[in-house]
PDB file of N, CA, C and O in Angstrom:
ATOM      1  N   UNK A   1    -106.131  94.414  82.796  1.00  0.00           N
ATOM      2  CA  UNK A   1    -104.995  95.284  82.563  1.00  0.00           C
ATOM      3  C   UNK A   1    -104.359  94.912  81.218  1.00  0.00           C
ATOM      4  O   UNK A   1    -103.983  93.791  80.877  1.00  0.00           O
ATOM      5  N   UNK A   2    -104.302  96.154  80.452  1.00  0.00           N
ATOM      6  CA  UNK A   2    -103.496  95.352  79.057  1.00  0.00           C
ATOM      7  C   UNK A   2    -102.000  95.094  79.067  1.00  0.00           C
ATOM      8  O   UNK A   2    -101.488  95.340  80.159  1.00  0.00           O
ATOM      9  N   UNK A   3    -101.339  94.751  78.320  1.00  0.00           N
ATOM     10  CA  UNK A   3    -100.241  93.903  78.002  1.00  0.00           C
ATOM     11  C   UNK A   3     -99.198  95.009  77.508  1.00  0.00           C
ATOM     12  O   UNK A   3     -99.403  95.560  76.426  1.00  0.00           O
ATOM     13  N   UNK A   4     -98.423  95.241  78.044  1.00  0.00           N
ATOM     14  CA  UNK A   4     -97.177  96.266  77.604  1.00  0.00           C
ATOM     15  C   UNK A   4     -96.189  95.868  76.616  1.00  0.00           C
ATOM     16  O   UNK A   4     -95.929  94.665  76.611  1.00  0.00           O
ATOM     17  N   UNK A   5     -95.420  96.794  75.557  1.00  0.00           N
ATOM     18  CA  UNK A   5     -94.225  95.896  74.921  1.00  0.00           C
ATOM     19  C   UNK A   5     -93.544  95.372  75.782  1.00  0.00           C
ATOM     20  O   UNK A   5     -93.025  94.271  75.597  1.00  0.00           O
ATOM     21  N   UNK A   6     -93.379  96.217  77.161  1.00  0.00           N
ATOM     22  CA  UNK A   6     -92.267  95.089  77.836  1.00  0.00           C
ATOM     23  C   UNK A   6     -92.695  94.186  78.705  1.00  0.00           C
ATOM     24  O   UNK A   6     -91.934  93.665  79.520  1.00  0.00           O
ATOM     25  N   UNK A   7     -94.134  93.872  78.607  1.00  0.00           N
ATOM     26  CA  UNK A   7     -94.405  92.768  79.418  1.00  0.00           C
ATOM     27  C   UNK A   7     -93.978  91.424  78.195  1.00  0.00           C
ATOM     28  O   UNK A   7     -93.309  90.400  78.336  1.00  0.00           O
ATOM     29  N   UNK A   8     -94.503  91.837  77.342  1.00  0.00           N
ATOM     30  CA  UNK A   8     -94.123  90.510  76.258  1.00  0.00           C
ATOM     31  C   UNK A   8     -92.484  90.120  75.855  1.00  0.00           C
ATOM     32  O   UNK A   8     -92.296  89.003  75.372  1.00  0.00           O
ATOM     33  N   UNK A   9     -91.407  90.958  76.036  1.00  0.00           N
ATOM     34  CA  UNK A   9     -90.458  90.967  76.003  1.00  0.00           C
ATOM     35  C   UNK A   9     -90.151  90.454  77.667  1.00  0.00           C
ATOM     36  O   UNK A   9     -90.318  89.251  77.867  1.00  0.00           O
ATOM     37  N   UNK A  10     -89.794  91.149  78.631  1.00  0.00           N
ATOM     38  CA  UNK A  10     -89.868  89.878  80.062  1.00  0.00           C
ATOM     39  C   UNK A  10     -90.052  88.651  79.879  1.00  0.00           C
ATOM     40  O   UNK A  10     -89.210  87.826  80.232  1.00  0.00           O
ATOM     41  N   UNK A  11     -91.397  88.260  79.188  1.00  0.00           N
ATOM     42  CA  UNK A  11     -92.141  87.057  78.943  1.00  0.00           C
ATOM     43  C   UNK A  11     -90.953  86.132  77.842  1.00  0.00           C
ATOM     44  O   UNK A  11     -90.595  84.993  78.143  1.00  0.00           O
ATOM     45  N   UNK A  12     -90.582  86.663  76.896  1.00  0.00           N
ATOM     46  CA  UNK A  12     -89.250  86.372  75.764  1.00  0.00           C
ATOM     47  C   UNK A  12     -88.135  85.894  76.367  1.00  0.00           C
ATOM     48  O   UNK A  12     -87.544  84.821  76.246  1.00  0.00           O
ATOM     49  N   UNK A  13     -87.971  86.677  76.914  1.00  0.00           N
ATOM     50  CA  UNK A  13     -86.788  86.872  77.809  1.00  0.00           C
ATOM     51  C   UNK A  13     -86.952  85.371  79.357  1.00  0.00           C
ATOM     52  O   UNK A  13     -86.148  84.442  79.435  1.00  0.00           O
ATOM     53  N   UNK A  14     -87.639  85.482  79.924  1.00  0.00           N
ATOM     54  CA  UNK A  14     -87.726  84.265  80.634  1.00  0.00           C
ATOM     55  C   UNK A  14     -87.724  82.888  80.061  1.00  0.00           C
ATOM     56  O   UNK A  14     -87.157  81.904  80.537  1.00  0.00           O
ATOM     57  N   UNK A  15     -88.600  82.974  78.727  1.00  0.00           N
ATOM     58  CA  UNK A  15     -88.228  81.625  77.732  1.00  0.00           C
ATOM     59  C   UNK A  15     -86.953  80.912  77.604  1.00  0.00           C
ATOM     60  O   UNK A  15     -86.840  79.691  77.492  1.00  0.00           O
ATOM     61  N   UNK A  16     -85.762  81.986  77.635  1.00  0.00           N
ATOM     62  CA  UNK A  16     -84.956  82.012  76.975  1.00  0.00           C
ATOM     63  C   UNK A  16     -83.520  81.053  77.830  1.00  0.00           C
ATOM     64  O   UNK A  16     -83.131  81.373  78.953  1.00  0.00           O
ATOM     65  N   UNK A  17     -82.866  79.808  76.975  1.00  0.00           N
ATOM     66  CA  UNK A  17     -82.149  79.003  77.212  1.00  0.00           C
ATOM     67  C   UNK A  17     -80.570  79.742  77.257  1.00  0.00           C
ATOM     68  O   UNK A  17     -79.717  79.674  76.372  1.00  0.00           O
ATOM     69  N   UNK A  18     -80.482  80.415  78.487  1.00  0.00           N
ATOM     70  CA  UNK A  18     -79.303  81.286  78.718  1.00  0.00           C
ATOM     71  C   UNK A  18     -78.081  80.864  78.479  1.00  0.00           C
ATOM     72  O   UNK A  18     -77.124  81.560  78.138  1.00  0.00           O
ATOM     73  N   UNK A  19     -78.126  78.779  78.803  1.00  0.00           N
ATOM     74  CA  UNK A  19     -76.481  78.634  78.344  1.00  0.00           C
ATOM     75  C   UNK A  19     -76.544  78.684  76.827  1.00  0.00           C
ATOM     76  O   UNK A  19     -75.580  79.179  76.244  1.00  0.00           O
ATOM     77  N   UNK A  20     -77.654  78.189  76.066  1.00  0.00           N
ATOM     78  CA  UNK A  20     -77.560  78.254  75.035  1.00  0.00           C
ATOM     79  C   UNK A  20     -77.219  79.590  74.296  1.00  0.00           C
ATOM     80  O   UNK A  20     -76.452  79.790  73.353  1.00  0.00           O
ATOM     81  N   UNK A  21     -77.964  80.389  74.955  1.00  0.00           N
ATOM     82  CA  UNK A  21     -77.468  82.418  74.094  1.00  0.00           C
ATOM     83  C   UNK A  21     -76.453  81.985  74.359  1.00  0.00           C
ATOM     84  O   UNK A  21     -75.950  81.214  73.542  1.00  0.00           O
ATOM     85  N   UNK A  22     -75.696  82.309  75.657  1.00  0.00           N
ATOM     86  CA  UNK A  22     -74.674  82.692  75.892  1.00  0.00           C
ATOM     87  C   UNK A  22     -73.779  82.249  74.738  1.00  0.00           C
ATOM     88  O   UNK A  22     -73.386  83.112  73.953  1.00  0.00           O
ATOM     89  N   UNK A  23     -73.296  80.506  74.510  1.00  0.00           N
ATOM     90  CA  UNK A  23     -72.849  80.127  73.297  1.00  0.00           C
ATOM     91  C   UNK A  23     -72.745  80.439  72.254  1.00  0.00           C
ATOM     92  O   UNK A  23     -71.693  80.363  71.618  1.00  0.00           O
ATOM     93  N   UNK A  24     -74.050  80.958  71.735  1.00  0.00           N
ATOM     94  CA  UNK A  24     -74.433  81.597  70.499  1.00  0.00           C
ATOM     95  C   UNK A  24     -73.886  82.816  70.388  1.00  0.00           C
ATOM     96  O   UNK A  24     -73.246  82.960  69.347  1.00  0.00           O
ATOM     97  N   UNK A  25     -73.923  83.920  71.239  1.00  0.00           N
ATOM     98  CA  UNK A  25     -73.387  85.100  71.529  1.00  0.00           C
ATOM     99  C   UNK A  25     -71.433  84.696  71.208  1.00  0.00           C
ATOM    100  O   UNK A  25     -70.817  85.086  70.217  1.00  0.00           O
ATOM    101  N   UNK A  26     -70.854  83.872  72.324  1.00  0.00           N
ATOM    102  CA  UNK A  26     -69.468  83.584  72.469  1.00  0.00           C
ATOM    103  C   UNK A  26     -69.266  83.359  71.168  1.00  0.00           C
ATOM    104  O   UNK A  26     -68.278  83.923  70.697  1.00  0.00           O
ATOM    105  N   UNK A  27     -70.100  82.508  70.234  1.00  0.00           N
ATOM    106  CA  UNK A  27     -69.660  82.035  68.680  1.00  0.00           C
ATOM    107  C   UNK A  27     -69.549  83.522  67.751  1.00  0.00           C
ATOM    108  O   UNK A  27     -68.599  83.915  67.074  1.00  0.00           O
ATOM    109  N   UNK A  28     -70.642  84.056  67.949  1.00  0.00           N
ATOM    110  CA  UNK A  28     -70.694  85.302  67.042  1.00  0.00           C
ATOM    111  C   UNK A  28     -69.292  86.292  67.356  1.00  0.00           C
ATOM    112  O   UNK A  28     -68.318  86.562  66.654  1.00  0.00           O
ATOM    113  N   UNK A  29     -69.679  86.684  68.731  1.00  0.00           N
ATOM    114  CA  UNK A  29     -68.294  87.460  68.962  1.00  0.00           C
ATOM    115  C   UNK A  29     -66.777  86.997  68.638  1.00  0.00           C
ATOM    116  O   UNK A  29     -65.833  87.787  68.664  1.00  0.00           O
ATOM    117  N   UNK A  30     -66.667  85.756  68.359  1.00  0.00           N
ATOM    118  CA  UNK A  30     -65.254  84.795  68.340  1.00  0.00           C
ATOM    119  C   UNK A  30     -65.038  85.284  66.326  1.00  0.00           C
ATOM    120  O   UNK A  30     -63.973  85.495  65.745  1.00  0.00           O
ATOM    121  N   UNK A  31     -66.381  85.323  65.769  1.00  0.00           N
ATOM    122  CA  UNK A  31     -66.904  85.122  64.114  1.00  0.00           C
ATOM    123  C   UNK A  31     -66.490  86.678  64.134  1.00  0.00           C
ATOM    124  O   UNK A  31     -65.711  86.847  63.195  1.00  0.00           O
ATOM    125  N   UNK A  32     -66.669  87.690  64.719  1.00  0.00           N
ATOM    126  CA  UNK A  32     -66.279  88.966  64.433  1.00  0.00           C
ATOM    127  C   UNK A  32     -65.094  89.620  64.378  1.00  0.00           C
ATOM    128  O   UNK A  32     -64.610  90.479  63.641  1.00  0.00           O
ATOM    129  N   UNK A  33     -64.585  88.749  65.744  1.00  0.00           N
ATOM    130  CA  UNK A  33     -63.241  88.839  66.267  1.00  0.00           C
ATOM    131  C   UNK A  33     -62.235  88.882  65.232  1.00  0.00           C
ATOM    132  O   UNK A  33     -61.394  89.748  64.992  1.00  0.00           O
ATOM    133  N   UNK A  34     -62.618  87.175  64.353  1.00  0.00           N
ATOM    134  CA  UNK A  34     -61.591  86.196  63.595  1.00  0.00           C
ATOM    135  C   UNK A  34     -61.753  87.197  62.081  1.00  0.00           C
ATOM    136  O   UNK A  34     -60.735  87.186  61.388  1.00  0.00           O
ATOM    137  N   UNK A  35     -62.864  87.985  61.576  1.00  0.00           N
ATOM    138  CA  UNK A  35     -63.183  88.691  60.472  1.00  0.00           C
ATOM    139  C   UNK A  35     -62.711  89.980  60.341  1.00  0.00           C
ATOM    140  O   UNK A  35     -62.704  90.576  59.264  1.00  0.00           O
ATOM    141  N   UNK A  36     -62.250  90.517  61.553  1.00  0.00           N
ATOM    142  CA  UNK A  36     -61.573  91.869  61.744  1.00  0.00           C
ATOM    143  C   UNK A  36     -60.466  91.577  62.026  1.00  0.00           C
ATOM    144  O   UNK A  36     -59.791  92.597  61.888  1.00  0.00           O
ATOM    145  N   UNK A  37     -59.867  90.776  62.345  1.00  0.00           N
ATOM    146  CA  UNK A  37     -57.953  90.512  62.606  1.00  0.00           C
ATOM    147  C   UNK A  37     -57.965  90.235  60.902  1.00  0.00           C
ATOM    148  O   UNK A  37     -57.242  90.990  60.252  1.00  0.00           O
ATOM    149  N   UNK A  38     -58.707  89.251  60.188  1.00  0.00           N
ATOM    150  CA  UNK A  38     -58.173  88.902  58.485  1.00  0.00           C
ATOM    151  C   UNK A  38     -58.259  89.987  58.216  1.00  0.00           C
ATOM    152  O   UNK A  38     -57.304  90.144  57.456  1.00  0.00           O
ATOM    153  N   UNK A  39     -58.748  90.899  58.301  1.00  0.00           N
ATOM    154  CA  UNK A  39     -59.409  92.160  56.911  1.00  0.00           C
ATOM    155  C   UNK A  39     -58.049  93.223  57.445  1.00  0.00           C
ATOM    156  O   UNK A  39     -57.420  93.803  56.559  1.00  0.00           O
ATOM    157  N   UNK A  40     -57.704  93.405  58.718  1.00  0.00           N
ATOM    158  CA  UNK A  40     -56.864  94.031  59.160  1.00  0.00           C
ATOM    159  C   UNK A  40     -55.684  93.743  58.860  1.00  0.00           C
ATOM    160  O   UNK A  40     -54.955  94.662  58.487  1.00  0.00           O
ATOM    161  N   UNK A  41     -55.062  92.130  58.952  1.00  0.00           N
ATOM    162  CA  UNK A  41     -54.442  91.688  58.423  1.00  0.00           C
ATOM    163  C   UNK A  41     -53.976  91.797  56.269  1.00  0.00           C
ATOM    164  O   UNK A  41     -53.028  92.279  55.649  1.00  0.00           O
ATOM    165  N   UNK A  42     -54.591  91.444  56.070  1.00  0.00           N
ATOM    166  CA  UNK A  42     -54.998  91.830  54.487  1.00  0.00           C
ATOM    167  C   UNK A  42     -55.457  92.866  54.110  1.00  0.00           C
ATOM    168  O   UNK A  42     -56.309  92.784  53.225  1.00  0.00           O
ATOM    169  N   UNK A  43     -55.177  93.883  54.492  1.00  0.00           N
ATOM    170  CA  UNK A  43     -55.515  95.167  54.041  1.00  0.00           C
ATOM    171  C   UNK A  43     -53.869  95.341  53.478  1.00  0.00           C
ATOM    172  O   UNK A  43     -52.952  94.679  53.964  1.00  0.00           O
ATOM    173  N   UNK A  44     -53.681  96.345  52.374  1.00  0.00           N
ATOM    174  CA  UNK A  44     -52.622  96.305  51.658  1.00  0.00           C
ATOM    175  C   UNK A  44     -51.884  97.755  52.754  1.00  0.00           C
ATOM    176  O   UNK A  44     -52.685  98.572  53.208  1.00  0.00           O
ATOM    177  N   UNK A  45     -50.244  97.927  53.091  1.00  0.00           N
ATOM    178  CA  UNK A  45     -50.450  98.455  54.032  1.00  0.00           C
ATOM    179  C   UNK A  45     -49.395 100.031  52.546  1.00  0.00           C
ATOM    180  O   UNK A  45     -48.198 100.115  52.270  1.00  0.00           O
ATOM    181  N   UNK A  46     -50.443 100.787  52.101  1.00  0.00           N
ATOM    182  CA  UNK A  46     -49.634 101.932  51.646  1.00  0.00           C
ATOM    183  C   UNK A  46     -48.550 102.670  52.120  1.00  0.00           C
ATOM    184  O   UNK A  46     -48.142 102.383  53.245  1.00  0.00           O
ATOM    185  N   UNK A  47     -48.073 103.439  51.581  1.00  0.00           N
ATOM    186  CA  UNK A  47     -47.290 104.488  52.132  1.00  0.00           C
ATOM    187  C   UNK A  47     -48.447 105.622  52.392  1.00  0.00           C
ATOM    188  O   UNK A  47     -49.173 106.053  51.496  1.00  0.00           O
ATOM    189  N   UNK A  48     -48.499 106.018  53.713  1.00  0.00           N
ATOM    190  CA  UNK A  48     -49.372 106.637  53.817  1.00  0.00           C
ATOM    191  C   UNK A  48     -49.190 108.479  53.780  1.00  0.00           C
ATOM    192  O   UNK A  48     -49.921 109.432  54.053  1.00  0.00           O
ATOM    193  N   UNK A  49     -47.722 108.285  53.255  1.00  0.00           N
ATOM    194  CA  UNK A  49     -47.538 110.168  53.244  1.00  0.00           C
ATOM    195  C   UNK A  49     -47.289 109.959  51.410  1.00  0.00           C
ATOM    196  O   UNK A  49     -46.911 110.953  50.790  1.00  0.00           O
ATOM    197  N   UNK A  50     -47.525 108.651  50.657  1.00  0.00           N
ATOM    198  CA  UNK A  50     -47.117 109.081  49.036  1.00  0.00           C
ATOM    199  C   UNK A  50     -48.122 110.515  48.386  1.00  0.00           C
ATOM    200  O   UNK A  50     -47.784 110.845  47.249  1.00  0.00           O
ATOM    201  N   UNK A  51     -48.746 110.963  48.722  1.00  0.00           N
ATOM    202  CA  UNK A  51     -50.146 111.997  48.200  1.00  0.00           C
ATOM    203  C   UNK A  51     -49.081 113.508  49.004  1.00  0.00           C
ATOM    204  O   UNK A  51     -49.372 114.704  49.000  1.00  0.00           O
ATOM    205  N   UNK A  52     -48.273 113.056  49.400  1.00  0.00           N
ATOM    206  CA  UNK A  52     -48.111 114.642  50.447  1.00  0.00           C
ATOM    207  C   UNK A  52     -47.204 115.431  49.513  1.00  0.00           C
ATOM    208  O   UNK A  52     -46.296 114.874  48.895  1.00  0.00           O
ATOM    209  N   UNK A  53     -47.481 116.848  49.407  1.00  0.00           N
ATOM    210  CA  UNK A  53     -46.241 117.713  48.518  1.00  0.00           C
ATOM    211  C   UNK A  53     -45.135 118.210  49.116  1.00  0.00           C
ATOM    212  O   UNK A  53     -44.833 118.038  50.297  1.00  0.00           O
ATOM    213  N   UNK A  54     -44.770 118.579  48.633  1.00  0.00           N
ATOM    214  CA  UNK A  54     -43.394 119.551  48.569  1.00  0.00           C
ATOM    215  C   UNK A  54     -43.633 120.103  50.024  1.00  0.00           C
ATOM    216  O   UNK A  54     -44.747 120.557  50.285  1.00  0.00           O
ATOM    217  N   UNK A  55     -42.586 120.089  51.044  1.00  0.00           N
ATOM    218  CA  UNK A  55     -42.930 120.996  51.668  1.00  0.00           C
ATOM    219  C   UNK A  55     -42.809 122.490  51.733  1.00  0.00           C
ATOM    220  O   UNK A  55     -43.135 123.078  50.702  1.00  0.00           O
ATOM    221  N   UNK A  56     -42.528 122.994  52.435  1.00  0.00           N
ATOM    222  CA  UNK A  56     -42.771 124.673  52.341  1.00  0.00           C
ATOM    223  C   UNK A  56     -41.310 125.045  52.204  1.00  0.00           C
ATOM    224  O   UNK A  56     -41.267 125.989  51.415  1.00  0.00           O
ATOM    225  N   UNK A  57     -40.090 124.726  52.618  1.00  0.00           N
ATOM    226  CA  UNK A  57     -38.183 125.146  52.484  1.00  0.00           C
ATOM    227  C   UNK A  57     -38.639 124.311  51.372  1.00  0.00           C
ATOM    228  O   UNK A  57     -39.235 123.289  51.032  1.00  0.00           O
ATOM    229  N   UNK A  58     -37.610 126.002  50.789  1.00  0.00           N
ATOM    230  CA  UNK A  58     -37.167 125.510  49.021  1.00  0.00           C
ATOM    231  C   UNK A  58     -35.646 126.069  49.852  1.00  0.00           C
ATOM    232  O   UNK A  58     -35.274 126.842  50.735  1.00  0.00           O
ATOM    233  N   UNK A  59     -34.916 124.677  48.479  1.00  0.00           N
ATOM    234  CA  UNK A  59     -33.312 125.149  48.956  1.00  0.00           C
ATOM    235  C   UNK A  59     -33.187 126.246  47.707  1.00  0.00           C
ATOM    236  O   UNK A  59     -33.908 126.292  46.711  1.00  0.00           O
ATOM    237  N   UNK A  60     -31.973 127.191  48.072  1.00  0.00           N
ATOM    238  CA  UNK A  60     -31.597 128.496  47.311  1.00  0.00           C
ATOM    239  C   UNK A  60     -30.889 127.834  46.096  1.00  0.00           C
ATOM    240  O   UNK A  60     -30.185 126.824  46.122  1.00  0.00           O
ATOM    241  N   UNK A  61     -31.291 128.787  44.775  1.00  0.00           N
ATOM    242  CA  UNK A  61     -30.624 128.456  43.975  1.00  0.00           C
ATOM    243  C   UNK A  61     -29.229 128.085  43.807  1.00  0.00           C
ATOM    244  O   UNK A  61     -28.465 128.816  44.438  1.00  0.00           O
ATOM    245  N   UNK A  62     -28.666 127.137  43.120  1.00  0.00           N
ATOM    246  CA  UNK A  62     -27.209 127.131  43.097  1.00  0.00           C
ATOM    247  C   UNK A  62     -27.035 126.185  44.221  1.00  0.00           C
ATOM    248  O   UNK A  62     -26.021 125.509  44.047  1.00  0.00           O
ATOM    249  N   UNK A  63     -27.723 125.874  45.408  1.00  0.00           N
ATOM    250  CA  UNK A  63     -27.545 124.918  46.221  1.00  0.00           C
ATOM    251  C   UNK A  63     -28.218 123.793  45.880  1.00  0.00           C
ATOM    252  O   UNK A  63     -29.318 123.696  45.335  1.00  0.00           O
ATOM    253  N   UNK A  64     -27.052 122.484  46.446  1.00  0.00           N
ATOM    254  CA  UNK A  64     -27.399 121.437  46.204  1.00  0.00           C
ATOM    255  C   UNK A  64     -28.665 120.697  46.770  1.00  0.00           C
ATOM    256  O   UNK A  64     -29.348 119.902  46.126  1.00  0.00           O
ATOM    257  N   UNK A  65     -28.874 121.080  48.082  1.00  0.00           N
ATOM    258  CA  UNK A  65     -29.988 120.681  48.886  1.00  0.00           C
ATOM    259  C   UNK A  65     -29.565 119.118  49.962  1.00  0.00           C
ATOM    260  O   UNK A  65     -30.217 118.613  50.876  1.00  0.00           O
ATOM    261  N   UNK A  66     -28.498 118.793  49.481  1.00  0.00           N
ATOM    262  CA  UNK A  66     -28.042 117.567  50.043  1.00  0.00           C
ATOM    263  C   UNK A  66     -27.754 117.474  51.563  1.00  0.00           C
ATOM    264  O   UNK A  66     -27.941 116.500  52.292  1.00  0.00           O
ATOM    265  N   UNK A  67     -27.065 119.176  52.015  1.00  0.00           N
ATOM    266  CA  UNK A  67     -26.784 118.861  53.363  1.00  0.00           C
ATOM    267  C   UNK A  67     -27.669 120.195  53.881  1.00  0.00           C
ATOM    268  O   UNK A  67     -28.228 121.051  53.196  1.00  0.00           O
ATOM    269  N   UNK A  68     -27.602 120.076  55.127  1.00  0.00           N
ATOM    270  CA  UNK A  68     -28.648 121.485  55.838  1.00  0.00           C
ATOM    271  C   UNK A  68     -27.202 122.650  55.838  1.00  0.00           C
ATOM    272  O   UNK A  68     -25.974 122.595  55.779  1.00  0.00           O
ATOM    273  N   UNK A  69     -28.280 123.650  55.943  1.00  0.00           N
ATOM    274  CA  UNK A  69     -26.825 125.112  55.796  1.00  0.00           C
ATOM    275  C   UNK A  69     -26.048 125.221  57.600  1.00  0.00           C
ATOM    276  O   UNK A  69     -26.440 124.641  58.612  1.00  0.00           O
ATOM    277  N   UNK A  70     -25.421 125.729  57.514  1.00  0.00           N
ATOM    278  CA  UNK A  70     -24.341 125.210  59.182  1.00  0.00           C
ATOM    279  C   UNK A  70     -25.174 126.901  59.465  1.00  0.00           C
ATOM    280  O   UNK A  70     -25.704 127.657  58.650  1.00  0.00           O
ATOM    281  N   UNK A  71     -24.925 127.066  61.464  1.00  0.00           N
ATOM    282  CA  UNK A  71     -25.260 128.149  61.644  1.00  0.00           C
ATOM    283  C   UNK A  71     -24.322 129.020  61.375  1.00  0.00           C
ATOM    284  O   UNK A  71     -23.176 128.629  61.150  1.00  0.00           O
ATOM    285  N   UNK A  72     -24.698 130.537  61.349  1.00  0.00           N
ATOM    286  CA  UNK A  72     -23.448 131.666  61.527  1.00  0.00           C
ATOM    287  C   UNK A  72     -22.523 131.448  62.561  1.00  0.00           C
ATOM    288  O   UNK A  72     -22.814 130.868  63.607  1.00  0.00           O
ATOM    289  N   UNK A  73     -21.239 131.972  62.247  1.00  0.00           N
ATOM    290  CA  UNK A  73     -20.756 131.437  63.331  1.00  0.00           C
ATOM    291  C   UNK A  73     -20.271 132.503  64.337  1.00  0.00           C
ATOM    292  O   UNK A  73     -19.986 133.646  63.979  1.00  0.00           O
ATOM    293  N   UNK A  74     -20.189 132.068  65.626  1.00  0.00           N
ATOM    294  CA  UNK A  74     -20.189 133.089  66.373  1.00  0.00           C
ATOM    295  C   UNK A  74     -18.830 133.609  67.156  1.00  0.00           C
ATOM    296  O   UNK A  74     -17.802 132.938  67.242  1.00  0.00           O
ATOM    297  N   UNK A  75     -19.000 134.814  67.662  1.00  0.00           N
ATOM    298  CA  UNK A  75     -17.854 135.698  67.754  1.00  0.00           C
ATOM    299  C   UNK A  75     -17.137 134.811  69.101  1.00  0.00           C
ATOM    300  O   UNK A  75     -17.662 134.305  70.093  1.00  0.00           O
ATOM    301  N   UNK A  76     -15.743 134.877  68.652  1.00  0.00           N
ATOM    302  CA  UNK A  76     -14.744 133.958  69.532  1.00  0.00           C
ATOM    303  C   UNK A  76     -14.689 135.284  70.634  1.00  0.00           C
ATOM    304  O   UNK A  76     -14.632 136.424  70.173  1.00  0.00           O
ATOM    305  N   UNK A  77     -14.712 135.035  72.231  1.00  0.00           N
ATOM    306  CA  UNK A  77     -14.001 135.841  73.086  1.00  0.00           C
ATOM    307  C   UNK A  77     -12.853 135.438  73.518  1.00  0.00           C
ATOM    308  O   UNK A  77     -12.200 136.146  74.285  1.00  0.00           O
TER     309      UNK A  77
END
């Protein structure tokens, strides 16, 4: 009977010194962990609306723009 990829991989795989992965694995993941909190950390943090324009209300000429306009006002009964 011939030899399958995954018979030779099973075969890999049974070799294999599990506390030792495991360690190796815990180190790497701890190495990824510690490399994505710095970069996250040290990333410069922009203003992230400086690129945005004008929005769409333009104040009316002759107005200052400082305060919002009051509503109409309504009929006293």
């Amino acid at each position: 009977m011939p030899r399958s990829p995954l018979d030779f991989a099973m075969l890999q795989l049974s070799r294999l010194n599990w506390r030792t992965a495991f360690g190796v694995l815990a180190i790497l993941l701890f190495l990824i962990l510690a490399v994505a909190v710095i970069r996250s950390r040290s990333s410069k943090t922009a203003d992230p609306l400086k690129d945005l324009g004008p929005g769409i209300h333009q104040p009316k000429p002759g107005k200052s723009g400082e305060t919002l306009p009051l509503p109409p006002a309504s009929p006293k009964r």
